[in-house]
C-alpha positions in Angstrom: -9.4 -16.5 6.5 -11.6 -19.1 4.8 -9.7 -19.3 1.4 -6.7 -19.6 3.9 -8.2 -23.0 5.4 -9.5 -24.4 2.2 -6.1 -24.3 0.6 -4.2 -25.4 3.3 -6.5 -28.1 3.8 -6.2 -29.3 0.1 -2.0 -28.7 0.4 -2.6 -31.2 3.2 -4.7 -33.8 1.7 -2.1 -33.9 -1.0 0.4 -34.5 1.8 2.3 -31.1 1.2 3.4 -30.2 4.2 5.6 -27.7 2.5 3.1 -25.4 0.7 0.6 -25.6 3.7 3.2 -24.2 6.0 3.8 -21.5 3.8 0.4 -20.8 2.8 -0.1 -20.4 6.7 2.9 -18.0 7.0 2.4 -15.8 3.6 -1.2 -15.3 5.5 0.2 -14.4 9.1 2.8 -12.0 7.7 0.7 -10.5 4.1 -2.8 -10.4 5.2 -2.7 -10.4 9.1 0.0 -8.6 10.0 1.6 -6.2 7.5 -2.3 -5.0 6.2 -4.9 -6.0 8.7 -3.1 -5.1 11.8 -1.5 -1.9 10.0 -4.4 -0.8 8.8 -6.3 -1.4 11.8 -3.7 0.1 14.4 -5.8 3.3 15.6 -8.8 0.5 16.0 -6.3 -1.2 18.5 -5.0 1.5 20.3 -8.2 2.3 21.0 -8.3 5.8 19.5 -12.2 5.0 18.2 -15.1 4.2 20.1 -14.7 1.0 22.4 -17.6 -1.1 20.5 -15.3 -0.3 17.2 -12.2 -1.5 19.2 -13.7 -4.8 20.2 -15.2 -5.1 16.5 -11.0 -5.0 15.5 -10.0 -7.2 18.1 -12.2 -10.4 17.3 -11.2 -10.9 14.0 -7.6 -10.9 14.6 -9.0 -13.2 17.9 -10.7 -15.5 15.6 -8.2 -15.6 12.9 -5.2 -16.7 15.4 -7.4 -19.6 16.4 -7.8 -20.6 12.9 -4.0 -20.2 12.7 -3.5 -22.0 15.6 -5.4 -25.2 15.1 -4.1 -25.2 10.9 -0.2 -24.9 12.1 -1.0 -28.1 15.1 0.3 -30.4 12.7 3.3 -28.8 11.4 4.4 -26.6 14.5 2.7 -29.0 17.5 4.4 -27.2 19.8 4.0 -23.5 18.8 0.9 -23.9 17.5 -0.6 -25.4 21.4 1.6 -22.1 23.1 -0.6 -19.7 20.6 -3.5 -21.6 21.6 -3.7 -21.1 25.2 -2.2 -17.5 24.8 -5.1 -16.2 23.3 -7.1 -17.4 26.2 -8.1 -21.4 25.1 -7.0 -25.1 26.7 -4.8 -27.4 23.8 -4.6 -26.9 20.3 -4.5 -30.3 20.0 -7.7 -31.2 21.5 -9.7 -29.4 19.4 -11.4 -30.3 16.0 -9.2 -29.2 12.5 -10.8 -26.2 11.2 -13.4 -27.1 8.5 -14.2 -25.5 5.5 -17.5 -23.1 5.6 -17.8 -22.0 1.8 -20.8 -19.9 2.8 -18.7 -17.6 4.6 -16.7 -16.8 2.2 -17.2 -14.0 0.0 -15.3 -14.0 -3.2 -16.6 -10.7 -4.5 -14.9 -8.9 -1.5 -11.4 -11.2 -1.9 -11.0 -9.8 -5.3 -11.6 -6.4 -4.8 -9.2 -6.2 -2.1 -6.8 -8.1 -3.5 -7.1 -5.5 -6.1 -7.0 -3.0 -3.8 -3.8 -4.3 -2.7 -2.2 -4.4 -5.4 -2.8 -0.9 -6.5 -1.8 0.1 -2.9 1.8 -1.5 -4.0 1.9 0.0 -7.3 1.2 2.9 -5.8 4.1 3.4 -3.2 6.0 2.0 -5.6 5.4 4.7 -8.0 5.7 7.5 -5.0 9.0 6.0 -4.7 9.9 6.8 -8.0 9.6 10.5 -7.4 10.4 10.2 -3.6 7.5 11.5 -2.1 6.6 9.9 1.2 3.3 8.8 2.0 2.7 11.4 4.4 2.5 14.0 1.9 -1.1 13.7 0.3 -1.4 13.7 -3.6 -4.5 14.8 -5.5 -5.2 11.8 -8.0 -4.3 8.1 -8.8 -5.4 6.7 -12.4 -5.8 3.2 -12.5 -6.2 0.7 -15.3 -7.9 -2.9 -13.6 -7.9 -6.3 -15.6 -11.2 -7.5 -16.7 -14.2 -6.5 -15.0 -13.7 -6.0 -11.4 -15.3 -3.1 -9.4 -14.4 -1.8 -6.3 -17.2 -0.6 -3.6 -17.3 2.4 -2.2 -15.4 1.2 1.0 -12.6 -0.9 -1.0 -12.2 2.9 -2.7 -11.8 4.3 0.7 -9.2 2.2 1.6 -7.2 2.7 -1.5 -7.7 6.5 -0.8 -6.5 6.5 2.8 -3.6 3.5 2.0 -1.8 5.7 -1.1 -3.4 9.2 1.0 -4.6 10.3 -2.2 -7.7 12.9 -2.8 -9.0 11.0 -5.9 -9.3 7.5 -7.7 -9.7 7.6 -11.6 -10.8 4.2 -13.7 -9.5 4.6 -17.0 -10.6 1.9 -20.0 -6.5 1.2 -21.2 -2.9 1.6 -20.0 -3.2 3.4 -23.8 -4.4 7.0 -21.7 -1.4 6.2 -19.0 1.5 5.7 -21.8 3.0 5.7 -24.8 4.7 2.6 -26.1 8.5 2.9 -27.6 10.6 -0.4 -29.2 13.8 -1.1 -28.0 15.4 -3.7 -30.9 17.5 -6.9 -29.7 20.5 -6.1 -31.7 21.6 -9.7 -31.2 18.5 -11.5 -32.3 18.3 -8.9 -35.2 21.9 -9.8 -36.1 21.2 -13.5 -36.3 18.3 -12.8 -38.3 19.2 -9.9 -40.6 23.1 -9.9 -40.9 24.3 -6.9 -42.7 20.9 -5.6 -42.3 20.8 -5.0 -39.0 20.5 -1.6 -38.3 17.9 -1.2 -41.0 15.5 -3.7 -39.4 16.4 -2.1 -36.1 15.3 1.5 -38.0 12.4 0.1 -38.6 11.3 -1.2 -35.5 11.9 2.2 -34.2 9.8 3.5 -36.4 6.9 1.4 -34.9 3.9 3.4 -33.6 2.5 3.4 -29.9 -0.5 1.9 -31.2 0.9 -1.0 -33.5 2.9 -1.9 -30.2 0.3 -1.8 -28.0 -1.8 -4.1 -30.3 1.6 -6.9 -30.8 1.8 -6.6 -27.4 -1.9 -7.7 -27.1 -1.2 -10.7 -29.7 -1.1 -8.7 -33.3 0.9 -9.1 -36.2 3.6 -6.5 -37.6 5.8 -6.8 -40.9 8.5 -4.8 -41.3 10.2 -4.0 -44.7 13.8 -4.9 -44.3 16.1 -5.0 -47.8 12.6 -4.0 -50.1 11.4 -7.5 -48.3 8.6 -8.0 -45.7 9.5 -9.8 -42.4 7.1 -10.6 -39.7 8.5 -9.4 -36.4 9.4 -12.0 -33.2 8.8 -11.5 -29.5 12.5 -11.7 -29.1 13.4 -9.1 -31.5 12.5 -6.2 -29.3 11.7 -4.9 -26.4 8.6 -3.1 -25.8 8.8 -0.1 -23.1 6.4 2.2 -21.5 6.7 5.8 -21.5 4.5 7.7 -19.2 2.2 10.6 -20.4 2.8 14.4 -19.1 4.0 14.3 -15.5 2.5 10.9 -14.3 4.4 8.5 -12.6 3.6 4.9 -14.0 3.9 1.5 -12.5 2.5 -1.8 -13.8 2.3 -5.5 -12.6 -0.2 -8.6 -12.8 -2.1 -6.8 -15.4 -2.6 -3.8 -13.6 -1.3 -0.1 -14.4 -1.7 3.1 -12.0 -0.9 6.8 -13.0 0.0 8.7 -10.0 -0.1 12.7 -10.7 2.9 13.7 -8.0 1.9 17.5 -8.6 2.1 19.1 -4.9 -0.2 22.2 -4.8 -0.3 24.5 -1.3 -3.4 23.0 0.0 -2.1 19.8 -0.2 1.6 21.0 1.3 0.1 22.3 4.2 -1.8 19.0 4.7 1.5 16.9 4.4 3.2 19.4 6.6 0.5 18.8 10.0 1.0 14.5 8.6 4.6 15.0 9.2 4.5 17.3 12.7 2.1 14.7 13.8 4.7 12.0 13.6 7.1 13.9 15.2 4.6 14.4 17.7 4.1 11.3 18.5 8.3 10.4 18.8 8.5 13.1 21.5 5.4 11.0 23.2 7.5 7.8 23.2 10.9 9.8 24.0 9.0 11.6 26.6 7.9 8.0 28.4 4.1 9.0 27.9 1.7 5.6 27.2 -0.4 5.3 24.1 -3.5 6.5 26.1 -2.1 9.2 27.9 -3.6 12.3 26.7 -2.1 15.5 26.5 -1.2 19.5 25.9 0.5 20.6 22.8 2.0 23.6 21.7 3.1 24.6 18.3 5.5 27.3 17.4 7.9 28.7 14.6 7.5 29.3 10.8 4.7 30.9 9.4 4.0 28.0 6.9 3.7 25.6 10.4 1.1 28.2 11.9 -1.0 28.2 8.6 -0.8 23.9 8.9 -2.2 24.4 12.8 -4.5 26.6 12.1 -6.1 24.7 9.3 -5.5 21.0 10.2 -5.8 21.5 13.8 -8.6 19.2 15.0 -6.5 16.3 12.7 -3.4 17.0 15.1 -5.0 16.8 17.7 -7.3 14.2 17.3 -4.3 12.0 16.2 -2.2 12.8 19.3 -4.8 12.7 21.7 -4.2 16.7 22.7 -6.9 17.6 24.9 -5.7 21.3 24.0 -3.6 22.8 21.4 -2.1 26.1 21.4 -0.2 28.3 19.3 2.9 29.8 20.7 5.7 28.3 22.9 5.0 26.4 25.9 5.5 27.4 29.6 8.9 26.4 31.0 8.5 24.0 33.7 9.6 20.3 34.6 6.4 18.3 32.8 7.0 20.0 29.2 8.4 17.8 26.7 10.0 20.0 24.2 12.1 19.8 20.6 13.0 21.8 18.0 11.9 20.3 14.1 12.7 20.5 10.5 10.6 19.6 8.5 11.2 19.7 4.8 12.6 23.1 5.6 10.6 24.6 7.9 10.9 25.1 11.6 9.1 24.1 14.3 8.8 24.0 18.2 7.6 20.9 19.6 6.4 20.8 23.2 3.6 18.4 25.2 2.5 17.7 28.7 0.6 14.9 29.5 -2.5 15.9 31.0 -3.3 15.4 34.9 -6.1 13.2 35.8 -7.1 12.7 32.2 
């Protein structure tokens, strides 16, 4: 949140009311809400350790006083409501948040920002191919601008956001995709008259690498009528063809591969993902709190016995089943049960939430 107050404080000293309330809001709903708070929701519900639960809660504490105390100007009213909700007397009695450069660390904003934007590539090339994020995927290639590095952690949180197995760093967008040339028939026309099609031909003709490099600023002359013309930006359209199977998205200077390949291992793992959110509708159907812990039973195809039996402890663990057990459940009052598809395959659902647990 420090960039956050530096710029609105400089939208504000430029008396832009405009862009500081919007840097504010692209903040509460980008970074706050729709990653920190997503990302962070097992943190919140309390499904870690309680130390690790507080250690969520006081950023998102600290960062809606920020908020607070920046919006007082713009939203007087709101802003003082937010203020005392989160425990504190007037916004508007308070000093306007300062900028602390030392607490920023711009190393970290850039790798996540990268991170980020690979995550969105990302979904949006599982999109492409329709495979839902619950179903895990073996590798992501990505191509990154310049010279920025991601740690260890910032990996682990592309891994877990795109639930892929593997991150690859590739040197070009050259090992991602070819390059074909589309012509601009009406910018050749005004250009080349009856020579049209010749001069489209020839841009045709134009290898992956010459494109790549006019893409990147180069030169190329094409022979058009036993002349040589230098080709325009606006004569063609250059257009990415992905390499074997991979699924390619680009944007801001940044390319993923994403290999959509589904082997057993990893179908079995996207099948317990997927029983583990229909898990947890029949908790909220069944009336059960977050916290409430329970018994679960798992029944019917062989493919969702083979998923219990080797991703058992993740069902579990994400559920909060004190027990889990094979087989159909006992018929009485306090079982929650449903029958499933998922992606084909059958499955009995039941739960009881635990007494005195």
């Amino acid at each position: 949140q420090a960039h956050l107050v530096a710029d609105v404080r400089e939208a504000l000293d430029r008396y832009d009311l405009t862009r500081a309330a919007r840097q504010i809001a692209d903040f509460v709903v980008d970074d706050l809400s729709n990653w920190y708070i997503r990302r962070g929701r097992d943190r919140f519900w309390g499904s870690t350790d309680a130390a690790d639960t507080r250690a969520a809660f006081l950023p998102l504490w600290e960062a809606l006083v920020t908020v607070s105390r920046l919006m007082a100007p713009v939203t007087p009213f709101l802003a003082d409501w937010l203020h005392r909700a989160i425990g504190l007397d007037s916004v508007h009695l308070q000093d306007y948040p300062a900028e602390h450069p030392g607490l920023r660390d711009e190393t970290l904003e850039r790798g996540m920002d990268g991170v980020r934007t690979l995550s969105s590539l990302g979904r949006a090339a599982r999109e492409q191919v329709q495979i839902r994020v619950r179903q895990p995927l073996g590798t992501l290639y990505a191509v990154m601008p310049g010279r920025l590095d991601l740690s260890e952690e910032l990996l682990a949180v592309l891994k877990d956001e795109l639930n892929v197995k593997a991150v690859e760093f590739l040197d070009g967008v050259e090992q991602l995709v070819t390059f074909e040339a589309k012509p601009d028939f009406r910018a050749l026309g005004q250009r080349f008259g009856s020579h049209t099609q010749e001069a489209a031909a020839a841009i045709r003709a134009l290898s992956s690498e010459a494109l790549l490099a006019f893409r990147d600023g180069a030169e190329i002359v094409i022979e058009v009528d036993g002349e040589s013309h230098d080709l325009q930006a606006d004569e063609l359209e250059i257009q990415q063809v992905a390499r074997g199977e991979l699924v390619v998205e680009s944007g801001d200077r940044f390319t993923v591969g994403l290999d959509p390949a589904i082997d057993e291992t990893l179908r079995l793992e996207g099948l317990a993902r997927e029983m583990v959110n229909r898990i947890q509708r029949l908790r909220r159907d069944g009336g059960l709190e977050v916290s409430d812990r329970i018994r679960l039973w798992l029944a019917g195809d062989d493919d969702v016995l083979a998923a219990v039996d080797r991703h058992g402890d993740y069902i579990a663990g994400e559920t909060l089943a004190v027990a889990l057990e094979r087989g159909e459940a006992p018929a009485r009052d306090t079982v929650h049960a449903r029958d499933a598809e998922l992606d084909g395959v059958r499955a009995r659902i039941a739960l009881e939430r635990t007494q005195g647990e």
